[in-house]
N, C-alpha and C positions, 0 to 999 in steps of 0.2 A: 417535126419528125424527119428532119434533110441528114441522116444517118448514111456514113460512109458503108458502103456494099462490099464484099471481096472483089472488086473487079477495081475498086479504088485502093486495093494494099498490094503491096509487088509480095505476091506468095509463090512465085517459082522456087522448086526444090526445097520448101520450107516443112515443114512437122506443123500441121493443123488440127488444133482440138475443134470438132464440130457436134455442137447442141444440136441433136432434134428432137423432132416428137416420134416417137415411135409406139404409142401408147394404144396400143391397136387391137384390136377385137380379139377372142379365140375361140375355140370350140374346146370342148373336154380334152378330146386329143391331141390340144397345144395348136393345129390348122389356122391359121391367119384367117379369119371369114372376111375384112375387109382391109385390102393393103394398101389404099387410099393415100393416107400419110407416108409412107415406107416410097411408094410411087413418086409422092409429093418433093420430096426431099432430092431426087437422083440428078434434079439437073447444079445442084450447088457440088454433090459429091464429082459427078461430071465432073466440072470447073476444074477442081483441084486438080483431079487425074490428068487432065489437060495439061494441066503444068506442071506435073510433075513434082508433086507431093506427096507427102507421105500420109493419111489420111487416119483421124485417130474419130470415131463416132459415139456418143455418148447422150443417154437418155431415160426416159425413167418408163415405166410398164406399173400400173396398177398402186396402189396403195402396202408394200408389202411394212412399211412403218420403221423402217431401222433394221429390219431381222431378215436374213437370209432366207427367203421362201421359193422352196424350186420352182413353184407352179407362176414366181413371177417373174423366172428366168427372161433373157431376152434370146438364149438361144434361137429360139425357132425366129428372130425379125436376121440374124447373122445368115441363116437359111434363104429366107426368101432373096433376102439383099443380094447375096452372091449369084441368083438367078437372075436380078432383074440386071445389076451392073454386069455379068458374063464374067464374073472371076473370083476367086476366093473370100470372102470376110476371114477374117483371125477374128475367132473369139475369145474373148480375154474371161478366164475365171473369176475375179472380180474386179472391181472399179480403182482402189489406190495401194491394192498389196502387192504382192510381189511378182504375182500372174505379170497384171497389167504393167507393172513398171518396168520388168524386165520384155516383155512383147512390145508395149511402147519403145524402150530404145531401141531395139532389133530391126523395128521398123524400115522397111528399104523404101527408098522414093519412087512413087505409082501402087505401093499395096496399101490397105487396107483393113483396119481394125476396129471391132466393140466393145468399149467397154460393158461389164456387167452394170444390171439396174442401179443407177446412182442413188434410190431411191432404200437400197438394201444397207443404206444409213443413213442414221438420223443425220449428221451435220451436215445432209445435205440443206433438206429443209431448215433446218436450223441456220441457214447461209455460213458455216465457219469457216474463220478464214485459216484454221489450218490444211484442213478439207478442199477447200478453194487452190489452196497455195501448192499441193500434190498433185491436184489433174492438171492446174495451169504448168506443174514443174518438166510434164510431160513434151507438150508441145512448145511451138514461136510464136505464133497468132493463131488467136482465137475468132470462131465462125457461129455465131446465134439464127441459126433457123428454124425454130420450134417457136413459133409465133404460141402454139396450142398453149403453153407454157410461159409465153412473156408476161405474162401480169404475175408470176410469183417471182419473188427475191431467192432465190434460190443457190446454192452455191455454185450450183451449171448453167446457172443462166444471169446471177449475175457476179458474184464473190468473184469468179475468174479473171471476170475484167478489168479486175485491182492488180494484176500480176501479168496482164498479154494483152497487148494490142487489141481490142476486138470491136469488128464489126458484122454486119448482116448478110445474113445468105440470100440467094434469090427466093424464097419462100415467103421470109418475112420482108423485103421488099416489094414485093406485089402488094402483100396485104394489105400493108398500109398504105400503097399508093392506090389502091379502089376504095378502101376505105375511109383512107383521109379524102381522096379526091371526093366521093358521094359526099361526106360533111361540110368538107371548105370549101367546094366550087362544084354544085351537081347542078346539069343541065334539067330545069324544071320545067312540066310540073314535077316534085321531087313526094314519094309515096313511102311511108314507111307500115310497115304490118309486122305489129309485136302478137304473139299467141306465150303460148304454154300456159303453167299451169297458176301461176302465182301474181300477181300485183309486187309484189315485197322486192321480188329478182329483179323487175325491172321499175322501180319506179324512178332510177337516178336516170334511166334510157328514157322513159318518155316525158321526164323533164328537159331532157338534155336536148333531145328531138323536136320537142315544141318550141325550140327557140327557132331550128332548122327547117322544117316541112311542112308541106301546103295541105297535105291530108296523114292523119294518121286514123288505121283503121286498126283494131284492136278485137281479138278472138279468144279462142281458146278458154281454158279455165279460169284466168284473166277477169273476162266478161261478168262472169257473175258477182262479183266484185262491186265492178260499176252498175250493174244494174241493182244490187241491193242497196250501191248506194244512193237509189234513186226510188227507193223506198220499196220498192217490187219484193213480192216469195221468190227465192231462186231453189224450192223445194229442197231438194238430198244434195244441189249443186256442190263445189267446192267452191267457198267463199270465206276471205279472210277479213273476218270483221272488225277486227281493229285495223286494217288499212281503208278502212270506206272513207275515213278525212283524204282522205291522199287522192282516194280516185274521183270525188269530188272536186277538191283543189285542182287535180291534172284536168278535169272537164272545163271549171271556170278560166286556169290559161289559157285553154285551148282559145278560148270564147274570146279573149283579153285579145291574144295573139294572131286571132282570124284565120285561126289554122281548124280546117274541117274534121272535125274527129267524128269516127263513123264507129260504132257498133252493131252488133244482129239484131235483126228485127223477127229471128225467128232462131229456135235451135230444136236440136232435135234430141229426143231425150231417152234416157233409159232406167230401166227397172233396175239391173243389178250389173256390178262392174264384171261384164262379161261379155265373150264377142256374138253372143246367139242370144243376148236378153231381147226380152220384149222391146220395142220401141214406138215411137211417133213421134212427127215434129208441130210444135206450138206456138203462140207468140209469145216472144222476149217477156212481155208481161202475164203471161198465166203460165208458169212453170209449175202444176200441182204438188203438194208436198207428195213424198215418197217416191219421188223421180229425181231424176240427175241427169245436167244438161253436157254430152259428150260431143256434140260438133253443130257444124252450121247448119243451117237452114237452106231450102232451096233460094227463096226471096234473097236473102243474105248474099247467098253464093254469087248469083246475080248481080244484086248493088254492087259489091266488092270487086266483082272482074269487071264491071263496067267504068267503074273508076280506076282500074288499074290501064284500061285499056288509052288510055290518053296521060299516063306520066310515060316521064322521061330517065327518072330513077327510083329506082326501088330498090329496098331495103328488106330484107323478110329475115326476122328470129322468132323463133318458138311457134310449131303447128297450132293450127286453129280447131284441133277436135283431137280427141282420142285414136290417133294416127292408125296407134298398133294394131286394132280392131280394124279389119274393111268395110262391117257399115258404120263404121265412124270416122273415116279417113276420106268420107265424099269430098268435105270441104276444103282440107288443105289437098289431096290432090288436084281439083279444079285451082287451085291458086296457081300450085306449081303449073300446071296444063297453059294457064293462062299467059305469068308471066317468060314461060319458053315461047310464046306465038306473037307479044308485043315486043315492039323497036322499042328499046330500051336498055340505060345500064341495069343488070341486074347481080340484085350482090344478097349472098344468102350465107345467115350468119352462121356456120358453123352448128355444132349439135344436135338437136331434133330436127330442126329443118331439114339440114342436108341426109338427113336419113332417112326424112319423107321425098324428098327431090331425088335421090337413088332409090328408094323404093319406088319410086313414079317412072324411074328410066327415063328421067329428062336431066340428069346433070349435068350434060355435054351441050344443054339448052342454055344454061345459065352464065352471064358473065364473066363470074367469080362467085366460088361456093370459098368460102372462109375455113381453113381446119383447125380453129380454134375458138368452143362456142364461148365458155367464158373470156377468154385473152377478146374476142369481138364486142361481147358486152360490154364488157369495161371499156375500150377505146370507144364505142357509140355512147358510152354514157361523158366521155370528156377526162376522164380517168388518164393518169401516167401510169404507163405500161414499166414494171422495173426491171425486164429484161431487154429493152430497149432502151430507157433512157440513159441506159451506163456505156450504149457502145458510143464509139466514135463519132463526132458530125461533121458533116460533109466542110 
């Protein structure tokens, strides 16, 4: 992954098309609720401004499918931008008509432009390379920092690099260098903790992980998975039973591999999927039917931070309980709590996590939070990322 950076291409005074992620929350009123990513990205637009480019930015918002949909304008991310850089965005009416291509050449070296949502056509996803061939016609060299985004083929993330020079922004150089660093050389003991809600999402990560790590501890709705497939009720749990080969298999590598795999030994459960149901917590093995297992256990909470408290790296995707809800959110916020107070890398993948680690008000605790939770899964799973592998190497 030794991918040439913009600080390795001479872009003074040059017209730079730049991918991000701008794929960012809203409220009904169109209000940014988190600008995370939009924050994420300023110090590559920096760069350019620095030297004196022309600055052309371009990105996708929400699933609008090919079709013009206001509500998935990116106006309002051209808004905050202009607030957070101190100077104008040019918003371009759309991505390769005549808005943008004439604003594109108009362009003066040091301002600053949006394309509309690239996503408000289909050849984007479709990667075309006629589509490709028109926003690369734009710029000189091309800039890939929407890591959120590197794992689709995309024609903005990769079709263009058949037509422009391109390499990576500081965004997605970080990432991969926490990320690949914790895989190819992490200083151990090295700790990985998968949660959310499925077996199926991750089971190419926790194959891929058990070749890597000295403990992996496993939560979430995940859990009941392995424990049914260990013959246990997991009552009204969510459990996917045609993956119980799998999470058996994942138990026996572990066991092959001498890699410690920890599960709850207690969860806490509830009546109905709601934030004021009845609840209690039980042992892993008596889950009554007509209950449902939505977070950790005290006992659990315990094992898990006592063993988090002596690695050296750690990995965390996917919450360990029903976050959204606060008495369900006991467990993964004691994780987050924990891993902000131990000496250690800590590297937190992108998606549910990092919105439990912000809801916790400890992001500023964590090594490296990831802003891309599938584009993370896939690099932990050993996967080629195809918005990376097409740019330049070093």
């Amino acid at each position: 992954m030794n991918k040439k950076t913009v600080k390795d291409m001479e872009v003074k005074g040059k017209k730079v098309l730049v991918r991000c992620d701008f794929n960012v929350p809203m409220d009904e009123e169109k209000n940014i609720t988190d600008s995370t990513r939009i924050i994420a990205a300023l110090p590559t637009i920096q760069y350019l401004l620095e030297n004196n480019c022309a600055v052309i930015l371009c990105s996708h918002l929400g699933r609008p499918k090919g079709e013009f949909k206001p509500e998935f304008s990116l106006q309002p991310v051209a808004k905050e931008l202009s607030k957070q850089l101190g100077k104008e965005v040019i918003m371009a009416k759309d991505v390769v008509g005549e808005d943008a291509t004439s604003k594109a050449k108009n362009l003066q070296l040091g301002q600053v432009m949006l394309l509309e949502n690239v996503r408000y056509h289909r050849e984007e996803t479709d990667n075309d390379p006629e589509f490709s061939k028109k926003l690369a016609n734009m710029a000189e060299v091309y800039v890939n920092d929407a890591f959120g985004a590197a794992h689709r083929a995309h024609a903005s993330t990769a079709g263009v690099t058949q037509y422009l020079p391109a390499v990576s922004g500081f965004l997605i150089e970080k990432e991969l260098q926490f990320l690949g660093n914790a895989l190819n050389n992490p200083e151990r003991p090295f700790v990985a903790i998968l949660g959310g809600a499925k077996v199926s999402d991750k089971i190419g990560v926790i194959d891929s992980l058990l070749e890597k790590v000295d403990t992996l501890i496993i939560g979430g709705g995940m859990a009941y998975t392995f424990f049914k497939a260990q013959g246990y009720n997991v009552g009204d749990s969510i459990c996917e039973l045609d993956k119980l080969d799998l999470a058996k298999e994942a138990m026996k590598k572990a066991k092959e591999k001498g890699v410690k795999l920890m599960l709850p030994v207690d969860t806490k459960i509830g009546k109905e999927f709601k934030p004021d149901t009845e609840s209690k917590t039980v042992a892993w093995t008596e889950i009554p039917d007509g209950w449902e297992g939505f977070d950790i256990g005290e006992k659990t909470i315990e094992m898990f931070c006592d063993e988090l408290k002596t690695a050296k790296t750690v990995i965390w995707n996917g919450p360990l309980g029903l976050f959204e809800f606060d008495q369900f959110a006991v467990g993964t916020n004691a994780i987050a709590k924990t891993l902000a107070q131990i000496e250690a890398t800590t590297i937190i993948g992108g998606g549910d996590s990092a919105a439990a680690v912000k809801k916790a008000g400890l992001e500023d605790k964590m090594t490296h939070i990831s802003t891309g939770g599938g584009a993370s899964l896939e690099f932990l799973e050993g996967k080629k990322l195809p918005g990376i592998e097409c740019l330049m190497n070093q």
